[in-house]
N, C-alpha and C positions, 0 to 999 in steps of 0.2 A: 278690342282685339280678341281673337278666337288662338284657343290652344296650341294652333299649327302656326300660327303667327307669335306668341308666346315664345315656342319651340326653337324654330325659325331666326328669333332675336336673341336668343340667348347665348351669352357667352359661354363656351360651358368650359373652358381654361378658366377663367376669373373664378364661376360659378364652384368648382374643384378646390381652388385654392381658396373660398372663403370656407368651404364644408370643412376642412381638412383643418385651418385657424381655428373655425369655432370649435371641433371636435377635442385639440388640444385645450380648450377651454372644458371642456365636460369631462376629461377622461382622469385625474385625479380624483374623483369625489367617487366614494366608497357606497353605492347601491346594491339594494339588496330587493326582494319583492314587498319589503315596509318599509318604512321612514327614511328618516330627514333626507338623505342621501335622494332618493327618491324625486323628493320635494325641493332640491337646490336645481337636481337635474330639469324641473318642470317648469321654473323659475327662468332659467336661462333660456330653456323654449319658451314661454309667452313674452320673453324680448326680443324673439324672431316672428312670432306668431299669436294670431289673441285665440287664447288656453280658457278652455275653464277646468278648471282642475276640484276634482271628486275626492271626496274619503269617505271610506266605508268600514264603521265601526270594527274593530275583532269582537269574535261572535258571532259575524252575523251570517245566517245559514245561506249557502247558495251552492244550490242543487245539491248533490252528495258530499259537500265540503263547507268547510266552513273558514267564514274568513279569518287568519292566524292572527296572534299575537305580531305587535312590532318590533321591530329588532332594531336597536342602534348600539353603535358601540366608536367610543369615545379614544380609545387607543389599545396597546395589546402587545406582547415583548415578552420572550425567553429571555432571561440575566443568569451572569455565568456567579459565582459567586464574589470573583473578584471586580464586579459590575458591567462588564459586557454586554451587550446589549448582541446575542449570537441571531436572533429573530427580532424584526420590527416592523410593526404595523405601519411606522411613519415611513419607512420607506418604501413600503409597497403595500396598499390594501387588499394584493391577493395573500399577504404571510397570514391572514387569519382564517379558520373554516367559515364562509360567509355563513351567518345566523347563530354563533356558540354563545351558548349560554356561558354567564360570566363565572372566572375562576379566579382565584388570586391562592396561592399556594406554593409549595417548596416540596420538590421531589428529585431525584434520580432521573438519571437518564435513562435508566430502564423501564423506570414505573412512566417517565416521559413519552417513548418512543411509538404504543398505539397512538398516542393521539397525533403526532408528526406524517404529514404525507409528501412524498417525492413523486419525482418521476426519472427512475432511473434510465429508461431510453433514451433521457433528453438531462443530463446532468445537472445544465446551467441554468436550465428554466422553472419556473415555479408555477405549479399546476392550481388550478382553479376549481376548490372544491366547496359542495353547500350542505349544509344542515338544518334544512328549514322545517321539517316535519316532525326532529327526533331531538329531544335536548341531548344536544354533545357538544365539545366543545374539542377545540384541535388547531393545529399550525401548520402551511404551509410552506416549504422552503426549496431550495434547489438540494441536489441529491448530494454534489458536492460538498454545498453547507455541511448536511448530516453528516457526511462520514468523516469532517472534521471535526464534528463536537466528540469533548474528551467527557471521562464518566466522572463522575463528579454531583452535586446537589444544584439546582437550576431555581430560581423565583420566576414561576409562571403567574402572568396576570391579562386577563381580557377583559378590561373594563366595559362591559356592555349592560344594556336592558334587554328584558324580556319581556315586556307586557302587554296589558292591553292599550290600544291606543286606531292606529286605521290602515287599512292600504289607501295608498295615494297613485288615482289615474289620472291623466289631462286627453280631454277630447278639444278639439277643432274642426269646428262645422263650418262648411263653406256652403251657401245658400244655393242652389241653383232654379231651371224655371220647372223642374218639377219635384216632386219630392222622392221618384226615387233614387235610390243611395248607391253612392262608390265606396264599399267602407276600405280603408287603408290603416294596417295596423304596424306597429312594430314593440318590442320590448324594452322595457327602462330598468333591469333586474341587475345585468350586472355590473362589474365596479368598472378599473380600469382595463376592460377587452375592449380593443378600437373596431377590429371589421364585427366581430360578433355580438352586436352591438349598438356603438357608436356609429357605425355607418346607418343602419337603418335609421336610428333616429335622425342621422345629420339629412337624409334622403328627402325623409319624408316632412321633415323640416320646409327645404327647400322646394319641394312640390308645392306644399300648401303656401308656401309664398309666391308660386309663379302664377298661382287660381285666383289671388287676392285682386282682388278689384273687376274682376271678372263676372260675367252669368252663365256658367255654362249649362247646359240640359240638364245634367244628372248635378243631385248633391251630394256635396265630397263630407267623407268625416272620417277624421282621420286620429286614430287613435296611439297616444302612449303609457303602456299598459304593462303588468309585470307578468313575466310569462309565466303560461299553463293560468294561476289563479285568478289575474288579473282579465283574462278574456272571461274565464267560466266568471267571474262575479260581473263584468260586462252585461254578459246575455244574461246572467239570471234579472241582472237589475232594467231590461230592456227586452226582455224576450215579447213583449205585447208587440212589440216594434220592430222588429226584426226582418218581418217581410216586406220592408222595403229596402233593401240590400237586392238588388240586383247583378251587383260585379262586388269583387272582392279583392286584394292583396294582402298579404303577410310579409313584409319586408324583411331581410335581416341578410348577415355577410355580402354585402355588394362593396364592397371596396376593393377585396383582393384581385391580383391580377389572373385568375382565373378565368373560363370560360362564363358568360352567362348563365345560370341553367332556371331550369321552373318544374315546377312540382303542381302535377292538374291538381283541382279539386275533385272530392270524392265523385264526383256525375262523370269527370271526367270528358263531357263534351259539352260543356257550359261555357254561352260566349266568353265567358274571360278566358277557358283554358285556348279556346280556336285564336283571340284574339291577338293574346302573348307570344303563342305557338309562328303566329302572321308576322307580329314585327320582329323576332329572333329569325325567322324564317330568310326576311330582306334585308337584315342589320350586316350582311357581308361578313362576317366573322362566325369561328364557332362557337356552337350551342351544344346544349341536353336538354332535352325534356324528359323528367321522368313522373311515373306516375304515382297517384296518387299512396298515401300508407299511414295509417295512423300512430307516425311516430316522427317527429319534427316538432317544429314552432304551434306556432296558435292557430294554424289551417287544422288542426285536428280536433281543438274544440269549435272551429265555426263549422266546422265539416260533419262534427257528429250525428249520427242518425236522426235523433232528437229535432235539430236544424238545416242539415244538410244546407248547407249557403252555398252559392259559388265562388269561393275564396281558394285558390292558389298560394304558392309561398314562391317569391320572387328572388333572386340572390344570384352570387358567382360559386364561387367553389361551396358545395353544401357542408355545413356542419356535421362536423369528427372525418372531414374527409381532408382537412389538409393540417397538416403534422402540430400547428403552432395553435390549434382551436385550441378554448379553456386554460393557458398556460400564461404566462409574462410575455411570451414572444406574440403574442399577437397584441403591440402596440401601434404604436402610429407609424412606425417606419413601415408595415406591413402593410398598409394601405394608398393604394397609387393612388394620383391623382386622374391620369388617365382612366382606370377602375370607375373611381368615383363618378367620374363623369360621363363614363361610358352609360351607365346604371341607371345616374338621372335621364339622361337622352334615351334612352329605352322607356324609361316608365313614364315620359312625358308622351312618345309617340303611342305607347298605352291607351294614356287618356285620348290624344288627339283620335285614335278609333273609334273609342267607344265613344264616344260625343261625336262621331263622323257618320256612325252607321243609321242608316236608317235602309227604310222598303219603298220601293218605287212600282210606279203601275206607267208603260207605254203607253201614251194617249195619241203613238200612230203604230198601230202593232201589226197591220197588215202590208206587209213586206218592210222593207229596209225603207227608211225616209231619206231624202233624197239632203243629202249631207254637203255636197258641193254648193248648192245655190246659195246656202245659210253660212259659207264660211268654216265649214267644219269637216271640208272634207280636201285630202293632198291634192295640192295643187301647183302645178308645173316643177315638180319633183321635191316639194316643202309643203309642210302642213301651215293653213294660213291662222292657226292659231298657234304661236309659237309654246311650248309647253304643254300640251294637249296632245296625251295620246290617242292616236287614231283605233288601235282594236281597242283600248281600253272603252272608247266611245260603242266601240260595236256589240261587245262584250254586255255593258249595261244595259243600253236598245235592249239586248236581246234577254234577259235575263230578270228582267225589270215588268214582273208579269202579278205582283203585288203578293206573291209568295215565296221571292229571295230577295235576300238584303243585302246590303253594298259589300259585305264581307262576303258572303255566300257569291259573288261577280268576281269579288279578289281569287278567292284560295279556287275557285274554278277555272279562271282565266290566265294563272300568274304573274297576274298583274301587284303591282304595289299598290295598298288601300287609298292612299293618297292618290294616286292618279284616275282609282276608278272614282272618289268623292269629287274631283274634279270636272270629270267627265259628269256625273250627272250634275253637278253644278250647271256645267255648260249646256244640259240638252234643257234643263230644265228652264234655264233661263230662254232658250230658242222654242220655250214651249212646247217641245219634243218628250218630257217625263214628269209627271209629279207626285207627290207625298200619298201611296198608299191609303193614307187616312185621310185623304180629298179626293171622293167618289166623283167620276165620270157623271155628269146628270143626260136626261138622257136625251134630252134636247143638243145637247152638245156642249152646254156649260158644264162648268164643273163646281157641286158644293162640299160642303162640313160634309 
């Protein structure tokens, strides 16, 4: 079965409702850019997907960074003195600053109150803060919490480590018939965020399960990685490899009910950005494209000067652009099903491009071929091939001169990529176009 036939069969209601089950399976467990947390989340992806999953010492230098100390931590609670429990880690994994070094201590609520962070615009919610570069340590809460705690002596304790120990990535490689690469990434950093987050991972999950038993042209690998550190120690530990990446994604917030949107890669006219740009273009709904910037996801270390890749960042509403980013409110009630499923059926019709496109060379290029005798041309007010567009066919003919390719016939013609792949499917079969990379010979065959 080919990708469009994948596409095609897919339920994508069911498909929606299994991402959205397993996502409540991943979304308690406390992630950070190190441990275990990390490693549970990796665990329940190679139950969906075969994982090989990496650790890479702390210590160890990559590029201008080095990779950090692990962080875990085992639970964590403000107590009032008559044992209240005013802050708890067990009820929510954002009440702690993700990465504090461990405290256990008895203070005021004055000497308390630096390390407490709110968000007073949003009272009820509890914002999602990290400290992974700078030992500190601190608690999250809703605003209203705070300004009920009375003054009084408090027992703070964050039972965590801080050592050395690994970052934990998991790659999945899907073979295809050549070796260069679709790389596809998303991030496994933070705890309980469903769209900033969970979604990408549930995404890209499902992707590489629809490839599985598949050969498609390009090889897919698809990466889960903690963000910013986790891509830079990627490419340092692969950069000899790296020039086989030819298309790229960066997946992350595709759940919410927002618009589409995509962020080019730095070239900004690299087939992936024309190709995403094509299916948002015919997906009947609205979009954004915007452009590239060196500040987002992990498009900005595959994008760096250094590598320059063609890697875009793929999502609905972008991140810090809708009120509930980084907070408690972006749980799983924020994330539709419809969303979800919209997002997979995009990045599926993605792939189905970029494995569709190819360059064709007119093997009758001296006028218009005579289209009616062969079945291919309207006939007595119906086209006699049902599903076959007519200019779509004309389009390709003409365009099909072994220096545009099937996307270059689309965004020319506005036509849907699908019906021009079809069209030369057809002409090609009627021996009317063939593969660019099968020269004309000059007897009249044609070889390698």
């Amino acid at each position: 079965m080919t990708i469009a036939g994948v596409r095609a069969a897919l339920d994508l209601e069911t498909a929606a409702s299994e991402m959205l089950a397993w996502m409540a399976d991943l979304y308690p467990i406390c992630r950070s850019i190190t441990g275990d947390g990390v490693r549970e989340t990796l665990s329940l992806v190679k139950q969906q997907i075969p994982l090989t999953v990496h650790e890479v010492p702390s210590g160890t230098p990559v590029f201008d960074w080095t990779v950090p100390k692990e962080w875990n931590v085992r639970d964590a609670w403000v107590e009032t003195a008559d044992g209240e429990r005013v802050i708890d880690f067990r009820t929510s994994n954002l009440h702690v600053l993700n990465g504090s070094v461990p405290v256990h201590a008895r203070m005021s609520l004055e000497a308390l109150r630096p390390h407490l962070f709110t968000l007073p615009e949003h009272p009820d919610w509890v914002p999602y803060r990290t400290s992974y570069y700078a030992e500190r340590w601190g608690f999250c809460l809703s605003h209203n919490r705070l300004q009920r705690l009375r003054e009084g002596e408090y027992e703070v304790c964050i039972d965590a480590t801080l050592e050395n120990g690994h970052l934990t990535y998991g790659e999945c490689y899907v073979q295809g018939e050549t070796s260069d690469e679709v790389l596809l990434s998303a991030h496994v950093c933070h705890p309980s965020l469903a769209n900033d987050n969970l979604s990408g991972i549930a995404l890209l999950t499902f992707l590489a399960r629809a490839l599985a038993g598949l050969r498609p042209r390009y090889s897919y690998r698809f990466l889960f990685i903690p963000g910013t550190i986790g891509a830079i120690t990627w490419l340092a530990l692969n950069e000899a490899h790296v020039g086989r990446i030819k298309h790229g994604l960066v997946v992350a917030c595709v759940g919410d009910a927002g618009r589409s949107t995509y962020k080019k890669s730095r070239r900004g006219d690299a087939e992936i950005d024309r190709v995403v740009a094509h299916v948002l273009r015919h997906a009947g709904a609205a979009y954004e494209i915007v452009d590239f910037s060196p500040y987002g996801y992990d498009e900005r270390q595959f994008c760096s000067p250094g590598f320059d890749l063609p890697v875009g960042c793929f999502m609905r509403t972008p991140h810090g652009r809708f009120p509930e980013y980084h907070t408690s409110a972006d749980d799983l009630d924020l994330v539709q099903p419809a969303a979800l499923a919209d997002s997979l059926d995009k990045a599926l019709a993605v792939i189905e491009v970029l494995e569709g496109n190819g360059t064709y060379v007119n093997l009758n290029p001296r006028c218009e071929p005579q289209l009616g005798r062969r079945g291919l041309y309207r006939m007595l007010g119906g086209p006699a091939d049902a599903g076959l567009d007519e200019l779509a066919l004309l389009w390709t003919l003409s365009l099909s001169d072994g220096r545009h390719c099937l996307l270059d016939v689309a965004e020319r013609s506005g036509q849907p990529f699908a019906a021009v792949r079809r069209a030369a499917d057809v002409l090609e079969h009627h021996g009317l176009l063939t593969d660019a990379h099968v020269q004309p010979h000059p007897a009249g065959g044609i070889r390698p």
